[in-house]
N, CA, C and O atoms as CSV, one atom per row, in Angstrom:
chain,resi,resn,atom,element,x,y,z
A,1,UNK,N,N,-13.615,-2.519,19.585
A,1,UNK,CA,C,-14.644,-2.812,18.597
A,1,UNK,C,C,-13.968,-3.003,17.236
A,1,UNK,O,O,-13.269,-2.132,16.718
A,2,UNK,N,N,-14.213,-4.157,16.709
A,2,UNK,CA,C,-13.550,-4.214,15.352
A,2,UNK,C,C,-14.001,-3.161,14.172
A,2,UNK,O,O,-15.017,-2.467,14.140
A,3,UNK,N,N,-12.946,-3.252,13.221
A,3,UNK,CA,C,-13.429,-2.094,12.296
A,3,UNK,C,C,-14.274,-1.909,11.561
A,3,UNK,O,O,-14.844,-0.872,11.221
A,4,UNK,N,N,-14.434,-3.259,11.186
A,4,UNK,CA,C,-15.834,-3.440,10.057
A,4,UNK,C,C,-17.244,-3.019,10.828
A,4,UNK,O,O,-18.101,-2.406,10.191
A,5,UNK,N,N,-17.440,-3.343,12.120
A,5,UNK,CA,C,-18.333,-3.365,13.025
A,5,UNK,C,C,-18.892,-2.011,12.757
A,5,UNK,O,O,-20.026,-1.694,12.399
A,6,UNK,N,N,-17.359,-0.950,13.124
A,6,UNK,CA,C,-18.085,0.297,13.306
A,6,UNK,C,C,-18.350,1.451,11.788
A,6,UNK,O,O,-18.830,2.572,11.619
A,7,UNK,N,N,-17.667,0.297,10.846
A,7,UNK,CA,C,-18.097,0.594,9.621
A,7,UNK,C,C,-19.327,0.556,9.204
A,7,UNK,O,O,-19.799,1.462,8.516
A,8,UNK,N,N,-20.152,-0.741,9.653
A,8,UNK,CA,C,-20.983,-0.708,9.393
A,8,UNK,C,C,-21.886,0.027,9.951
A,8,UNK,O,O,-22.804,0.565,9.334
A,9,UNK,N,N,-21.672,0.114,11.294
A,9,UNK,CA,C,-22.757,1.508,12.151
A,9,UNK,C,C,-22.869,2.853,11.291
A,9,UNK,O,O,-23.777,3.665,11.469
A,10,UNK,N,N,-21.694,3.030,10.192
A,10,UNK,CA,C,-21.593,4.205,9.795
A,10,UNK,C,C,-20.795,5.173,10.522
A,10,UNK,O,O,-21.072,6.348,10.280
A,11,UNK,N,N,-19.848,4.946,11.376
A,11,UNK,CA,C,-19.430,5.966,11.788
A,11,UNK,C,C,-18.044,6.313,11.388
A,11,UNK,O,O,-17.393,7.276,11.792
A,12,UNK,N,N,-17.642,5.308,10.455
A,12,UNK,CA,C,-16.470,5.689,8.967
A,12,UNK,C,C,-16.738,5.385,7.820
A,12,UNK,O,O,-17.787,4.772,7.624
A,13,UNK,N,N,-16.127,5.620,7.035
A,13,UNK,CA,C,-16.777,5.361,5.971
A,13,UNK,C,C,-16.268,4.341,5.698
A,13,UNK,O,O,-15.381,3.782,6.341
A,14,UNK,N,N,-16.934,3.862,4.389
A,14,UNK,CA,C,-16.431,2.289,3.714
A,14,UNK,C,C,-15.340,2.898,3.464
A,14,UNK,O,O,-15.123,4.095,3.653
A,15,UNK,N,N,-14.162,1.612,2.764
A,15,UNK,CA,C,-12.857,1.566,2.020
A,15,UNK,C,C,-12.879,0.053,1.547
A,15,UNK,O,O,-13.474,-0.998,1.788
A,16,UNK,N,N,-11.770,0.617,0.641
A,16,UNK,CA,C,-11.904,-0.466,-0.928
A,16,UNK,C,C,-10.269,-0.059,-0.670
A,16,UNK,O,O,-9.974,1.131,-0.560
A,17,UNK,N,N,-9.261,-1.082,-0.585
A,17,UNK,CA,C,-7.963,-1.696,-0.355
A,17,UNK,C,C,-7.318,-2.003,-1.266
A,17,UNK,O,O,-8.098,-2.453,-2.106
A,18,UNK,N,N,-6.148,-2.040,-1.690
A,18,UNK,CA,C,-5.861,-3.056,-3.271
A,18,UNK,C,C,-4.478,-2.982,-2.572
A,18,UNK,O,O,-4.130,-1.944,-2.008
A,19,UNK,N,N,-3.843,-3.873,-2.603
A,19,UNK,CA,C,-1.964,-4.084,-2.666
A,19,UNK,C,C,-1.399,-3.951,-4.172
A,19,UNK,O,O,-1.683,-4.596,-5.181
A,20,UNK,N,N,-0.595,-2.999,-3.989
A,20,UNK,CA,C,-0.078,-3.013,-5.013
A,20,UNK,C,C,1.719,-3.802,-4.626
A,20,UNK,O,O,2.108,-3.735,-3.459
A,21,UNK,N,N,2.372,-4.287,-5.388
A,21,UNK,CA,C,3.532,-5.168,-5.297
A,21,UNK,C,C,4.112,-4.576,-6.524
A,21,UNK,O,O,3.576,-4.582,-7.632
A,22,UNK,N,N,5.739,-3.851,-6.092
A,22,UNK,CA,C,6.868,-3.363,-6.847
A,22,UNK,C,C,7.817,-4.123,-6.625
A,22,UNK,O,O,7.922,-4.572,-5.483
A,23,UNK,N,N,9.183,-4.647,-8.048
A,23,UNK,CA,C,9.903,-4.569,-8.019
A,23,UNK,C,C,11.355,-3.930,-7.140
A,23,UNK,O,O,11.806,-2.811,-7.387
A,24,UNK,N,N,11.774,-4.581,-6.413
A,24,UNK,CA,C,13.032,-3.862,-5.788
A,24,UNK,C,C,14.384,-4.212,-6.286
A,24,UNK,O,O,14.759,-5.311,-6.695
A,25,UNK,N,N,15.048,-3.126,-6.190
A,25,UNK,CA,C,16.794,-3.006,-7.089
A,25,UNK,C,C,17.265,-3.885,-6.011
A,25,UNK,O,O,16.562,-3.831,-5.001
A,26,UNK,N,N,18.460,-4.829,-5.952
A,26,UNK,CA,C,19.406,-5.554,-5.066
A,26,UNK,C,C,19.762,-4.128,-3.901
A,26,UNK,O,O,19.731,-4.247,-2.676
A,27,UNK,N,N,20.014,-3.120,-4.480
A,27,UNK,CA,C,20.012,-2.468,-2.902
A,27,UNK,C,C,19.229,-2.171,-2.264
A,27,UNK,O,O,19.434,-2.266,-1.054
A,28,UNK,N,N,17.457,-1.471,-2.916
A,28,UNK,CA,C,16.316,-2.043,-1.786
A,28,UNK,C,C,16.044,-2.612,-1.416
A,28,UNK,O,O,15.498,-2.309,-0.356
A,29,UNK,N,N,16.071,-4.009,-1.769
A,29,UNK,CA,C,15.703,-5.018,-1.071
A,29,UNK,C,C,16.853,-5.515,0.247
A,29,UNK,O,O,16.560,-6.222,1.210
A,30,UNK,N,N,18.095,-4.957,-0.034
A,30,UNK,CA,C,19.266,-5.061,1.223
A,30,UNK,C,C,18.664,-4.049,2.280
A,30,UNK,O,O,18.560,-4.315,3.478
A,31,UNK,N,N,18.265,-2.807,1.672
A,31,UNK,CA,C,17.764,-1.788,2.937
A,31,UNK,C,C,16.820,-2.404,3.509
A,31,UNK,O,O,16.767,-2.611,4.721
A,32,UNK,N,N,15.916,-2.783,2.609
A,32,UNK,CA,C,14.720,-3.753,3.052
A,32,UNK,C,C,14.752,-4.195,4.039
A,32,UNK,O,O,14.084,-3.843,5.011
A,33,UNK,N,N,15.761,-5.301,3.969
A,33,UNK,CA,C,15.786,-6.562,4.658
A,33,UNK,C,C,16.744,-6.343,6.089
A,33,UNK,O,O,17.071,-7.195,6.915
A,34,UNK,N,N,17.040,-4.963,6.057
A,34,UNK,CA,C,18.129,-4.934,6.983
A,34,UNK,C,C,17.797,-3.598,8.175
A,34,UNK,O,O,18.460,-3.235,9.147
A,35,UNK,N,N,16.112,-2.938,7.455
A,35,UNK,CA,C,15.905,-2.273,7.976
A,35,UNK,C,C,14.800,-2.593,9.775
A,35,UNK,O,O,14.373,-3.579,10.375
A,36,UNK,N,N,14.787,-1.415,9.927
A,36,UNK,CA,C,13.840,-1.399,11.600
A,36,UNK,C,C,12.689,-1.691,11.061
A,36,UNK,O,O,12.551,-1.285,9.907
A,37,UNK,N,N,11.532,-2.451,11.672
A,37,UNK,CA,C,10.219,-3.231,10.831
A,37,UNK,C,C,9.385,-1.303,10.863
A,37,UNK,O,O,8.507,-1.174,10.009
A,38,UNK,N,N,9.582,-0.366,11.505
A,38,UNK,CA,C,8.228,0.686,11.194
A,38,UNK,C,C,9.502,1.457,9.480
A,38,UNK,O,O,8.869,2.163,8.696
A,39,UNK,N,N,10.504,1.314,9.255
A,39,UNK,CA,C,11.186,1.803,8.628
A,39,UNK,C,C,10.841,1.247,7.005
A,39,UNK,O,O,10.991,1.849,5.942
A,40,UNK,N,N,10.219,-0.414,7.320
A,40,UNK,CA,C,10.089,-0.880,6.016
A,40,UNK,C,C,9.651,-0.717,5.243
A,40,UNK,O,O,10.125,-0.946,4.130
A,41,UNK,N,N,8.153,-0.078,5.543
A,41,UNK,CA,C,7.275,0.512,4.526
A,41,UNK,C,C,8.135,2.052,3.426
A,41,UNK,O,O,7.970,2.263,2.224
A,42,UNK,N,N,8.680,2.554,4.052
A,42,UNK,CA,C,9.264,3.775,3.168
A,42,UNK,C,C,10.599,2.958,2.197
A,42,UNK,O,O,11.185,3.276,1.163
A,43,UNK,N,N,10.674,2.023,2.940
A,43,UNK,CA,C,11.868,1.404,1.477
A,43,UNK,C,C,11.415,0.143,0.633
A,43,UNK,O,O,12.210,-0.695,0.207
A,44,UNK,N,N,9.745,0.096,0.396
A,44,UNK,CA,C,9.602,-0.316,-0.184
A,44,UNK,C,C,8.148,-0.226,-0.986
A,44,UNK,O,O,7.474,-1.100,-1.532
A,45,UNK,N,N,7.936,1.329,-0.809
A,45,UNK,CA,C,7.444,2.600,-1.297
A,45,UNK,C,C,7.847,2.953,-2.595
A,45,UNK,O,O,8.570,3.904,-2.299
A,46,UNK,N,N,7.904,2.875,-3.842
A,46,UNK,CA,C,8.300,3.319,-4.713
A,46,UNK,C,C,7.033,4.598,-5.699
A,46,UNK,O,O,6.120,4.287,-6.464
A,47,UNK,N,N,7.362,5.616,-5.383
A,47,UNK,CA,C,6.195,6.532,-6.314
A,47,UNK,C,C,6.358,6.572,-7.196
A,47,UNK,O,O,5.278,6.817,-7.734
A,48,UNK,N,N,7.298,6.465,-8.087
A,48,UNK,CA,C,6.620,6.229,-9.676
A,48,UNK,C,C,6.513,4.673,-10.013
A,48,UNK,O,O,6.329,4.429,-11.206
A,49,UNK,N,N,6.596,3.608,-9.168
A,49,UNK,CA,C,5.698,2.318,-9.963
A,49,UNK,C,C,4.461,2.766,-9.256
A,49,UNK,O,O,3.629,3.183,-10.062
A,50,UNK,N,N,4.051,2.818,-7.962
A,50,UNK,CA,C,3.104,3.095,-6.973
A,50,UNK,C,C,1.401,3.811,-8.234
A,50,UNK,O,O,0.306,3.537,-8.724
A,51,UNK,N,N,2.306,4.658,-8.101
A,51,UNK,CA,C,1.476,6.283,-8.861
A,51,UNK,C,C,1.081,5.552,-10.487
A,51,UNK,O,O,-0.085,5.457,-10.871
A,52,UNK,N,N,2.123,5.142,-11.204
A,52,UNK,CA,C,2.021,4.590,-11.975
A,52,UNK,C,C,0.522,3.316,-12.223
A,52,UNK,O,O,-0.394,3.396,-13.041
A,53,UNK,N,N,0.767,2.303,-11.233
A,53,UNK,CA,C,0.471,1.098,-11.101
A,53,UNK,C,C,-1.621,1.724,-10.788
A,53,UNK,O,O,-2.741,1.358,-11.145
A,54,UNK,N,N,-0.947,2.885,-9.869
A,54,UNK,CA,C,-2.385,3.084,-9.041
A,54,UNK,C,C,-3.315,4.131,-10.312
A,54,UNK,O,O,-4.545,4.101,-10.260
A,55,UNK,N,N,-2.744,4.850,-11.200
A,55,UNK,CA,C,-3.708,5.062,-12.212
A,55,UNK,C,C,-4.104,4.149,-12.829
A,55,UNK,O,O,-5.058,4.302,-13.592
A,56,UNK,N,N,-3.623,3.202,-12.711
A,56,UNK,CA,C,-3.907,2.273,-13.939
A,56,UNK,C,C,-5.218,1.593,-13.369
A,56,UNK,O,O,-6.187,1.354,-14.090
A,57,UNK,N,N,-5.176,1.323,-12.129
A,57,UNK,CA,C,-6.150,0.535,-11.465
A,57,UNK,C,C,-7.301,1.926,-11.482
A,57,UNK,O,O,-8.398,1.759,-12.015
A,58,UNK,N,N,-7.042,2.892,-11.035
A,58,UNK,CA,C,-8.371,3.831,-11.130
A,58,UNK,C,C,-8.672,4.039,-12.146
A,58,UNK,O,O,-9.473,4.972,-12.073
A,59,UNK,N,N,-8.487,3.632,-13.567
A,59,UNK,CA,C,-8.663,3.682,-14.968
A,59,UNK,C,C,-9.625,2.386,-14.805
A,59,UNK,O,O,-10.825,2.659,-14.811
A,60,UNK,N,N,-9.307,1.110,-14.670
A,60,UNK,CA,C,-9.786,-0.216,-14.755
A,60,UNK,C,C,-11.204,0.034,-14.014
A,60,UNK,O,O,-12.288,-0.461,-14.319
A,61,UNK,N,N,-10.951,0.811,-13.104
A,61,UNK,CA,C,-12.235,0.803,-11.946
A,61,UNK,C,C,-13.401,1.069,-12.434
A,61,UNK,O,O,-14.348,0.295,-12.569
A,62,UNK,N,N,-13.301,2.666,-12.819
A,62,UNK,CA,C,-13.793,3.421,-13.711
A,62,UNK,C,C,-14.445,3.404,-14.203
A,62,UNK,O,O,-14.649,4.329,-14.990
């Protein structure tokens, strides 16, 4: 059953999504590019643009 489907039944709740897109140093983007595909997300994870980027948007929301 697709997700929206059973979103809408109510049996999760809504969600509201945003991509956020960081800057990577020449060596993250080598780990990046050189890593295992479930590995990629943690090297290109950054918490202080992330954290940064994501108050800013819950400020805008607001």
């Amino acid at each position: 059953m697709p997700w929206r489907d059973i979103e809408a039944q109510g049996w999760i709740a809504p969600a509201e999504c945003t991509e956020v897109r960081v800057t990577l140093t020449d060596a993250e983007r080598l780990k990046y590019a050189t890593a295992e595909p479930e590995e990629r997300t943690r090297y290109a994870r950054r918490p202080d643009e992330v954290a940064g980027r994501a108050q800013h948007l819950g400020a805008a929301s607001g």
